[in-house]
C-alpha positions in Angstrom: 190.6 24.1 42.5 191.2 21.9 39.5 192.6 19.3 41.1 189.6 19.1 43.2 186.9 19.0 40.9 189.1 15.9 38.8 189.3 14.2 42.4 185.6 15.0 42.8 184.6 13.8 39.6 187.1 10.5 39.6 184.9 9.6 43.1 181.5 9.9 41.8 182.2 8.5 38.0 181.5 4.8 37.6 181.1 2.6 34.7 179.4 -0.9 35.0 181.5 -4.0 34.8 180.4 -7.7 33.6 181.9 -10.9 33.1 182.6 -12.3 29.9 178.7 -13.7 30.2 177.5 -10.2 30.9 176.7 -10.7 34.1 176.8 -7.1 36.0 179.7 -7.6 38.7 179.8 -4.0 39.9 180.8 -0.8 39.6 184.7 0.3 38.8 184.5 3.4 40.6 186.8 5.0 43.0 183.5 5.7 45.5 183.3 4.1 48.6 180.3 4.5 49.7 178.3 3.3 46.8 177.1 0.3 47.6 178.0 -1.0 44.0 181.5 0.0 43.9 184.2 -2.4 43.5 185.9 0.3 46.6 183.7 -0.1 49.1 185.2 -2.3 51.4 181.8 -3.5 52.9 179.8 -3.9 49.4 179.2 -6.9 47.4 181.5 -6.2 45.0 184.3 -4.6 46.6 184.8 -6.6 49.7 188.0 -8.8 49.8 185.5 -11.3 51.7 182.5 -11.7 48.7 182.6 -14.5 45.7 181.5 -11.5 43.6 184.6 -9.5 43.9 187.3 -9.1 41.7 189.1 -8.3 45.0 188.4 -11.3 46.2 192.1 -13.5 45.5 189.7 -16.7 46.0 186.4 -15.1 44.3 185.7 -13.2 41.3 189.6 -11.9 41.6 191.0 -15.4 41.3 194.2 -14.8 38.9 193.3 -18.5 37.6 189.6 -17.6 36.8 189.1 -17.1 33.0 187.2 -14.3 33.8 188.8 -12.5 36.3 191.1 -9.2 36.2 193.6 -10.6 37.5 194.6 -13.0 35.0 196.9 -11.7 32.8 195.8 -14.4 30.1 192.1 -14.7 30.6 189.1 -13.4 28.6 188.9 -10.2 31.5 186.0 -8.3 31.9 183.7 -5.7 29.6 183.6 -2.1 31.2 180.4 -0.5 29.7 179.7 3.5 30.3 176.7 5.5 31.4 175.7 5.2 27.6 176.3 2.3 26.6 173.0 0.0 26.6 
């Protein structure tokens, strides 16, 4: 039962993302049916096909962006919590 209330919990926990410019860029949340998340395959900023998502390898998840997760030597990306402003 434990187990399922972490999974639970993990799938409905998000904290905001934004780009170095604070820019909001999504949600880092394990949820796919938010339309936020940076899971759902189909949202802006989860889907491998949108300039806004850091799973995009040409788009916000370029590894040569500055910005982007996915460069090991860029600036990367703030995460900011429910209560953080």
């Amino acid at each position: 039962m434990r187990i399922f209330l972490l999974v639970l919990s993990l799938l409905f926990t998000a904290a905001a993302l934004a780009d170095p410019a604070g820019e909001y860029i999504g949600q880092l949340s394990a949820n796919p049916y938010n339309s936020d998340s940076t899971s759902n395959a189909y949202g802006r900023y989860g889907s491998e096909y949108s300039s806004d998502s850091i799973n995009n390898p040409y788009g916000a998840g370029n590894p040569y962006r500055s910005d982007s997760p996915n460069n090991p030597y860029g600036q990367g990306l703030s995460i900011y919590g429910d209560d953080d402003g």
